[in-house]
C-alpha positions as a Python dict, from the first residue, in 0.01 Angstrom:
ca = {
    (1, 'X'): (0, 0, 0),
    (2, 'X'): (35, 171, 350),
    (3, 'X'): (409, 60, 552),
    (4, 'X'): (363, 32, 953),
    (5, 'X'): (782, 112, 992),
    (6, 'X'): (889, 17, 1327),
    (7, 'X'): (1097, 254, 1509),
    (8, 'X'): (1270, 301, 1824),
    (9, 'X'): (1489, 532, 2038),
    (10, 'X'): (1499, 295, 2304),
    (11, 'X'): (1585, -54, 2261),
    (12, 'X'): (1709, -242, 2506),
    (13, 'X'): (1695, -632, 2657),
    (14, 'X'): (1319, -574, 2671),
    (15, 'X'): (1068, -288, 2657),
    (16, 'X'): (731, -227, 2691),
    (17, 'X'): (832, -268, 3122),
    (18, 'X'): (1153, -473, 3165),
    (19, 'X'): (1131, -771, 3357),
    (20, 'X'): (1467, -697, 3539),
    (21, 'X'): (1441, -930, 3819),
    (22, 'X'): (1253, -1280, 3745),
    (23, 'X'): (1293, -1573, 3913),
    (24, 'X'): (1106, -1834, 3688),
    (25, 'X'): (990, -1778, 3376),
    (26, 'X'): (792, -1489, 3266),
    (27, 'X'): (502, -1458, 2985),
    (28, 'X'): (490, -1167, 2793),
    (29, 'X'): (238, -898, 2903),
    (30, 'X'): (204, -630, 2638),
    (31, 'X'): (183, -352, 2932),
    (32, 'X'): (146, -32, 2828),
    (33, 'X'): (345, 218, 3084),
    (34, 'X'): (209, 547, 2965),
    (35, 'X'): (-147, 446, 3075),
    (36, 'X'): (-148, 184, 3368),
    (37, 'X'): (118, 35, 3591),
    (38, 'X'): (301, -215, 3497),
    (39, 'X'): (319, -429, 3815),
    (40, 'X'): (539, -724, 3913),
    (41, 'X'): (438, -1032, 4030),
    (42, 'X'): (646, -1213, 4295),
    (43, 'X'): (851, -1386, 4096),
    (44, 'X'): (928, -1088, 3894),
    (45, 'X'): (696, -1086, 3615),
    (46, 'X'): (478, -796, 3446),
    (47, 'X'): (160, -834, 3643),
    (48, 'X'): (-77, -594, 3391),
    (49, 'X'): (-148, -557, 3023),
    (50, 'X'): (-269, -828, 2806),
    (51, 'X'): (-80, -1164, 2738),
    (52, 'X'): (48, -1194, 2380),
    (53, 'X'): (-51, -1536, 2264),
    (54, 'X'): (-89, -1607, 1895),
    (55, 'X'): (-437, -1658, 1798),
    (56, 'X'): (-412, -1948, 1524),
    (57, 'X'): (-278, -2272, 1602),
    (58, 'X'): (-53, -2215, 1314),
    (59, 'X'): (232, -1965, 1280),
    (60, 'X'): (448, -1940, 954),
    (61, 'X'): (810, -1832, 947),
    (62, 'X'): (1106, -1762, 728),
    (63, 'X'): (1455, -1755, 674),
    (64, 'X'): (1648, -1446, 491),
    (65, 'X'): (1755, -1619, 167),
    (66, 'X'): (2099, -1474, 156),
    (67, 'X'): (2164, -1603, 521),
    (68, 'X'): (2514, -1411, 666),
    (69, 'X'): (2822, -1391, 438),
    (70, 'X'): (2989, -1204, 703),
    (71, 'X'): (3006, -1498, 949),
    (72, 'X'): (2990, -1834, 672),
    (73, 'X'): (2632, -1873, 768),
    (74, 'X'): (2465, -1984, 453),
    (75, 'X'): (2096, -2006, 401),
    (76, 'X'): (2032, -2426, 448),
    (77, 'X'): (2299, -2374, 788),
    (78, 'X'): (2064, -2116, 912),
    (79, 'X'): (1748, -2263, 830),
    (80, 'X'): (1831, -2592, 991),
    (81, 'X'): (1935, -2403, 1284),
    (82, 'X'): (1607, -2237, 1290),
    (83, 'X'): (1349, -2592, 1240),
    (84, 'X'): (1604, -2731, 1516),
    (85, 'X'): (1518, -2415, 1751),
    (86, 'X'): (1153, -2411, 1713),
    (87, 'X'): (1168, -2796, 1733),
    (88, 'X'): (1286, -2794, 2066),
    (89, 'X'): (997, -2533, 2193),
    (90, 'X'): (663, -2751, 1991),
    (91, 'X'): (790, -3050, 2153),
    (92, 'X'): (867, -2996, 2475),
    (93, 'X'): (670, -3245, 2722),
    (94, 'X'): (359, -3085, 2884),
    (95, 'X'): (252, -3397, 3046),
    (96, 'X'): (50, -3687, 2942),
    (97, 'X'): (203, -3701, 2603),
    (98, 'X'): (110, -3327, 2519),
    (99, 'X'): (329, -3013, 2369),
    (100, 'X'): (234, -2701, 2335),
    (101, 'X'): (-48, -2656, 2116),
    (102, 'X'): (110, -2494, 1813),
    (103, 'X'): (248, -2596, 1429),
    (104, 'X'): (506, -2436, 1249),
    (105, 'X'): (449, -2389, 884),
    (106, 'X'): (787, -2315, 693),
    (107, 'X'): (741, -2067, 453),
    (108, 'X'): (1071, -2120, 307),
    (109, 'X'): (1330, -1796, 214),
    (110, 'X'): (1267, -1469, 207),
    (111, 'X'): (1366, -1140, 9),
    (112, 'X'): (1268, -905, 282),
    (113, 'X'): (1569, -843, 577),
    (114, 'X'): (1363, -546, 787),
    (115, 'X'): (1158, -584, 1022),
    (116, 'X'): (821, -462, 932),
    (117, 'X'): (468, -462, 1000),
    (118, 'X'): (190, -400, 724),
    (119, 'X'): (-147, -294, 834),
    (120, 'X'): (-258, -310, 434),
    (121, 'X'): (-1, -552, 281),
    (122, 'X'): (125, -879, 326),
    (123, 'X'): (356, -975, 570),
    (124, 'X'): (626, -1207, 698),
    (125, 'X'): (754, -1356, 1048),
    (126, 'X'): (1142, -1359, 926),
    (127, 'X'): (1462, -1451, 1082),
    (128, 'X'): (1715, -1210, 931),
    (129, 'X'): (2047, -1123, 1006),
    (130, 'X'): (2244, -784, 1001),
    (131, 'X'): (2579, -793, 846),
    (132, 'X'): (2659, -433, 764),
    (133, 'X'): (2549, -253, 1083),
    (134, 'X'): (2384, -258, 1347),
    (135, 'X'): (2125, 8, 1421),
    (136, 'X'): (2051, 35, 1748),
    (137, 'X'): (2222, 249, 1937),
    (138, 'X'): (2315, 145, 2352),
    (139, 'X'): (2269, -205, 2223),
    (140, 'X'): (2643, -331, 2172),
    (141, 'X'): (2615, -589, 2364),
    (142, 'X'): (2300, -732, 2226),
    (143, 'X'): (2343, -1016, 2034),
    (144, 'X'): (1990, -1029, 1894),
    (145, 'X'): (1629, -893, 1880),
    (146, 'X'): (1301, -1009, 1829),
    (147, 'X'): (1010, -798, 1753),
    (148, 'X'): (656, -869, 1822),
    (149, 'X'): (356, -663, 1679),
    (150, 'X'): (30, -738, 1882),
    (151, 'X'): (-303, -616, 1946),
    (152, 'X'): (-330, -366, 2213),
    (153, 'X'): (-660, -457, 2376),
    (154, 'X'): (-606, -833, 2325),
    (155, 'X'): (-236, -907, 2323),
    (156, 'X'): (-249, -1109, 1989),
    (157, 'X'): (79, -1126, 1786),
    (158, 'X'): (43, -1018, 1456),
    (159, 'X'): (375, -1037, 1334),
    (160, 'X'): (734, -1154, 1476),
    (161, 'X'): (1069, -1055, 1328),
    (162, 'X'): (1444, -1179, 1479),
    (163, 'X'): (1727, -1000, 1418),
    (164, 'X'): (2077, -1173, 1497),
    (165, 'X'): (2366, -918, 1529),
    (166, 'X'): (2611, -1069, 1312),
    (167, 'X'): (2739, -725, 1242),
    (168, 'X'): (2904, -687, 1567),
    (169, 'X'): (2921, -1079, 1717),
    (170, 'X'): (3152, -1358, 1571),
    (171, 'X'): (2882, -1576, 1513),
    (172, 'X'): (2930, -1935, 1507),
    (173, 'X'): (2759, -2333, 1398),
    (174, 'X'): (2937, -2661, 1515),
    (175, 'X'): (3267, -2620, 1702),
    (176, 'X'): (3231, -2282, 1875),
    (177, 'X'): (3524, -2096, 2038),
    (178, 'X'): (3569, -1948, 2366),
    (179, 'X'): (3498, -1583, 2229),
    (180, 'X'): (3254, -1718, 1930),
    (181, 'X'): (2860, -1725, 1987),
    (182, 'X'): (2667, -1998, 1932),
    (183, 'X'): (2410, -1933, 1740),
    (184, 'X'): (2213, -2265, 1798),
    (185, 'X'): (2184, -2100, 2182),
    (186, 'X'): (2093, -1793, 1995),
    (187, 'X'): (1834, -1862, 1765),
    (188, 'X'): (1630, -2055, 2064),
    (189, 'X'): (1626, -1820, 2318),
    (190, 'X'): (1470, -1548, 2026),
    (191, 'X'): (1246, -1840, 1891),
    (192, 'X'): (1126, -1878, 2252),
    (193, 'X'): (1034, -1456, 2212),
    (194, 'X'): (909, -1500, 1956),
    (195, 'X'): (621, -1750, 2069),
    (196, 'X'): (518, -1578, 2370),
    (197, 'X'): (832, -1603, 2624),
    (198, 'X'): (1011, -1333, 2810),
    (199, 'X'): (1294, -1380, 3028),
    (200, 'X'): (1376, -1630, 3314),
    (201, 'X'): (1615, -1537, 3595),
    (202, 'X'): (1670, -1927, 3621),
    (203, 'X'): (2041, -1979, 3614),
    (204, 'X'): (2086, -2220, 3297),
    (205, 'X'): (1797, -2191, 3134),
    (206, 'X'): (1725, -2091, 2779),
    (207, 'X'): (1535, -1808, 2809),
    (208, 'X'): (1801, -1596, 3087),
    (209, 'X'): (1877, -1270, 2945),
    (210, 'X'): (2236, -1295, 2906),
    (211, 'X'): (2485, -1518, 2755),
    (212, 'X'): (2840, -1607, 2818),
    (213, 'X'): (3080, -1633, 2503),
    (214, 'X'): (3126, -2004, 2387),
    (215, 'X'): (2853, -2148, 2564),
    (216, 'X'): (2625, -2433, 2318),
    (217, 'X'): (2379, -2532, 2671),
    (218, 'X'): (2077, -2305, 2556),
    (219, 'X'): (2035, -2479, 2248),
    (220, 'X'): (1890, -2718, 2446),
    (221, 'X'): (1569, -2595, 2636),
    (222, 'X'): (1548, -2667, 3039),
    (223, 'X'): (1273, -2756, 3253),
    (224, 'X'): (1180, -2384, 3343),
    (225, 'X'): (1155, -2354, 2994),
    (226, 'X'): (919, -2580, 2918),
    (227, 'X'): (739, -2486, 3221),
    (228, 'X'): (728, -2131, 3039),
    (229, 'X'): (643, -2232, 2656),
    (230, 'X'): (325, -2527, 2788),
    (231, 'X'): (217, -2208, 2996),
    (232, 'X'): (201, -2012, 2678),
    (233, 'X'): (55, -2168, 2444),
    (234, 'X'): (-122, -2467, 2690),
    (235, 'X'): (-221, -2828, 2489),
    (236, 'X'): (-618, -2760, 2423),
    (237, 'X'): (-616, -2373, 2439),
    (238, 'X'): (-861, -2212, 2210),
    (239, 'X'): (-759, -2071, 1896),
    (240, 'X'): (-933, -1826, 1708),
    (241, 'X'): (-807, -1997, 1383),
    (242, 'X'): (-582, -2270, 1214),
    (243, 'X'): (-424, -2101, 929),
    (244, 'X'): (-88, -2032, 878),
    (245, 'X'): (-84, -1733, 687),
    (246, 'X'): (30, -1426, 829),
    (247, 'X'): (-181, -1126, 842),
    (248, 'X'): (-291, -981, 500),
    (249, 'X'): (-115, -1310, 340),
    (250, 'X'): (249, -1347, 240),
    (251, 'X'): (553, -1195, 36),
    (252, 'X'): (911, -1295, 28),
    (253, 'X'): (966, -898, -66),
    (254, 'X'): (953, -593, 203),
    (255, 'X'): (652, -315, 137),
    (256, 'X'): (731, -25, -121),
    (257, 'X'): (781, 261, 135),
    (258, 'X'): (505, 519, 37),
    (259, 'X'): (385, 630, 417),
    (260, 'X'): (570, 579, 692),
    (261, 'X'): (454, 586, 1039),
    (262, 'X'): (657, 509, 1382),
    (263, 'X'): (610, 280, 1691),
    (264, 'X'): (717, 332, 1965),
    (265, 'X'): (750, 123, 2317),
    (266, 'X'): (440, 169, 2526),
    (267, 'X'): (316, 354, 2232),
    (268, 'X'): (-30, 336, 2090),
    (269, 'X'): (11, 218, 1686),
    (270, 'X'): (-193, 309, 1369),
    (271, 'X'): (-578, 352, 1492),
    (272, 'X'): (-444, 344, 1823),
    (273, 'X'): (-426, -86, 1802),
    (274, 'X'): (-83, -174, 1794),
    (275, 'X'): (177, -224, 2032),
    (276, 'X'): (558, -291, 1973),
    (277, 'X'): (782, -536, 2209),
    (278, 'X'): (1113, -593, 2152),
    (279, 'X'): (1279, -824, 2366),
    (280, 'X'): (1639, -967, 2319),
    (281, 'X'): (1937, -1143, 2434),
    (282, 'X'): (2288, -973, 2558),
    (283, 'X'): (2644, -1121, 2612),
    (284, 'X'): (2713, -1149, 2993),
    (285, 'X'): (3006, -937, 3075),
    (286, 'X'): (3100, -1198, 3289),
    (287, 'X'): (3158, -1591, 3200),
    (288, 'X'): (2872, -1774, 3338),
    (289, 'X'): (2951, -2156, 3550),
    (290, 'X'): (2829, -2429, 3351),
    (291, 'X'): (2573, -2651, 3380),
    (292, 'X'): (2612, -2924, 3629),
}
């Protein structure tokens, strides 16, 4: 059984050519900086490198089983908070009585807390959280990550993993304080990485990059949101398949570690066919205005 481990030295908000200046939402281009430029468009999106899209019309998903201790955040909280998230992004109105053209199939909880790729074993997209540290270092202020694995040559996702700082942020469901974080507003914004969104720099919307403290509006998706999630995955787009099951099949348990080899952002994979993004959210230094 051969381990992909994915590694990195530079984490950050995004990778893989930071969208640092977008007006309207972005897709995520899987552009590779050591070998082509990674243009912008005008309204500040990567302009070069394939678009990660998943090719079924079915993605599974999972929840860590032991949700957080640290914060109170038990496994059924967290779970609901999770079908909640990706329910806002599968149903948001494309027009005529369309949504974007994908299913989630709930694979139910999960073993397995890294976040792991195996080219030879089975895999799992998981939403995990990390109470005891967390390991990336210039990321304090990150409140979560979400990593996709995709192809190189075609941009399709072979595996997506979230993890929520809870290590380092005061988490919070329900009634959230003015220095908690919410995770409903959380979770969405990584679910929306995690089927094919980058970041917006629409004021309000879901999918901006940063987050003030005590804020619940992005657990509720915005126009330029689903704007951004019927552009990625479009009612009627072709699929290459309709199962669920991720790559390899399925385990609830991580891969015993008997090779391990590295990723790295804009870094060609095992065989040269594998890309890493990792894309995330941060707390604004600054409280944002509210909503009107």
């Amino acid at each position: 059984m051969r381990r992909a481990r994915v590694v990195s030295a530079a984490l950050g908000l995004a990778v893989l050519g930071a969208t640092w200046h977008a007006s309207a939402f972005c897709l995520t281009h899987g552009c590779n900086e050591r070998k082509q430029d990674c243009g912008l468009t005008s309204e500040g999106c990567l302009n070069n490198g394939p678009l990660l899209h998943w090719p079924s019309s079915c993605v599974s998903f999972d929840v860590q089983k032991d949700g957080s201790p640290l914060r109170e955040l038990g496994y059924d909280e967290a779970h609901e908070a999770v079908l909640n998230g990706f329910r806002q992004w599968i149903n948001a109105d494309c027009g005529d009585g369309q949504h974007p053209d994908v299913t989630m199939s709930d694979y139910g909880p999960v073993e397995c807390h890294e976040a792991e790729y195996n080219q030879d074993a089975p895999n799992a997209n998981i939403v995990m959280f990390r109470d005891d540290s967390w390991p990336y270092q210039n990321a304090i202020d990150t409140l979560a990550l979400t990593t996709l694995i995709f192809n190189a040559d075609t941009g399709a996702i072979y595996d997506a993993d979230v993890e929520v700082n809870t290590f380092q942020a005061p988490m919070s469901l329900g009634i959230v304080g003015p220095g908690e974080v919410d995770f409903n507003s959380v979770i969405t914004h990584e679910l929306g990485h995690f089927l094919g969104l980058s970041h917006s720099g629409v004021p309000g919307s879901t999918m901006n990059r940063s987050y003030a403290p005590g804020d619940t509006a992005m657990a509720s998706i915005e126009q330029d949101d689903v704007n951004g999630i019927c552009a990625a995955l479009p009612p009627g787009r072709a699929v290459a398949s309709t199962s669920c099951e991720p790559r390899h099949g399925f385990s609830t348990e991580c891969a015993l570690p008997l090779t391990t080899c590295g990723f790295h952002p804009g870094g060609a994979g095992i065989r040269g066919s594998l890309l890493l993004a990792v894309l995330g959210l941060s707390a604004a230094r600054r409280r944002k205005k509210p909503r009107p």
